[in-house]
C-alpha positions in Angstrom: 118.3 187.6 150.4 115.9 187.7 153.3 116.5 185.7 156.3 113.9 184.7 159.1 115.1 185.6 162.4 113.0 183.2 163.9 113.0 179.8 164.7 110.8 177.5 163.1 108.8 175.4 166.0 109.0 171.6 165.3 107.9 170.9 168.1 104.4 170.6 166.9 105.2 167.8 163.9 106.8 165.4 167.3 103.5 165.7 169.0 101.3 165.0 165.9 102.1 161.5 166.4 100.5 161.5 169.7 97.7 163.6 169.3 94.1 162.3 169.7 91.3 163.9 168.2 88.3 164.4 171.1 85.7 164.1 168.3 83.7 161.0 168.0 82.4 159.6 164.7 79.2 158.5 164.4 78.0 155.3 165.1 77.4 152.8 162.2 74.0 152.0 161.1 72.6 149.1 161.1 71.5 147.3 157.7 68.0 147.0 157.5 66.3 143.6 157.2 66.0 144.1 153.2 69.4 144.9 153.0 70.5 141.6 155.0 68.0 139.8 152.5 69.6 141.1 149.3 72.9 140.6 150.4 72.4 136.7 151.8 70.4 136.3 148.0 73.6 138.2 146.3 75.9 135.5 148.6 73.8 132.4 147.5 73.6 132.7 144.2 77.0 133.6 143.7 77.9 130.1 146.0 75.1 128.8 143.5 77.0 129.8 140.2 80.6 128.2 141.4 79.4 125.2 142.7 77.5 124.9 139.2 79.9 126.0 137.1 81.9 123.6 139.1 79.2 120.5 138.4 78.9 120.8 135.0 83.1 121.2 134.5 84.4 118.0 136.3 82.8 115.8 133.4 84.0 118.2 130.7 87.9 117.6 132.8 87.8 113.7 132.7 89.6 111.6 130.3 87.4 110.0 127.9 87.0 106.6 127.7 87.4 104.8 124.5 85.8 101.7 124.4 87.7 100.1 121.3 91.3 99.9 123.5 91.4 96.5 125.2 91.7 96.1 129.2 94.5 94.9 130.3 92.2 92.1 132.0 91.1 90.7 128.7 94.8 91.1 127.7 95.9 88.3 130.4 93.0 86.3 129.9 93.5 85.8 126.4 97.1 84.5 127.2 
């Protein structure tokens, strides 16, 4: 079989680690004012929908009351 006589350089896969590219990336553009509008509306009506959701839940959670079951104040009263 054929052999390489030479020697593989390494050296280069130890200095990749340290190597820092000399090219900038361009800056970020700013969001236009629409684009700062449609994202607050995106943000408020999603804040809209949980703290519905969440207001019309809590009474669906509670335990119902039944108002044929005695108190226990008209339990002791009656004793």
């Amino acid at each position: 079989m054929f052999r390489r006589r030479e020697a593989v350089p390494f050296a280069f896969v130890a200095e990749a680690d340290r190597f820092r590219s000399n090219v900038a990336p361009p800056p970020r553009q700013r969001p236009s004012a629409s684009e700062l509008a449609g994202r607050t509306l995106i943000g408020l009506t999603v804040t809209a929908g949980l703290v519905g959701s969440l207001l019309f839940g809590l009474p669906a959670l509670e335990a119902p009351v039944s108002p044929k079951a005695p108190s226990q104040a008209q339990e002791s009263e009656g004793r």
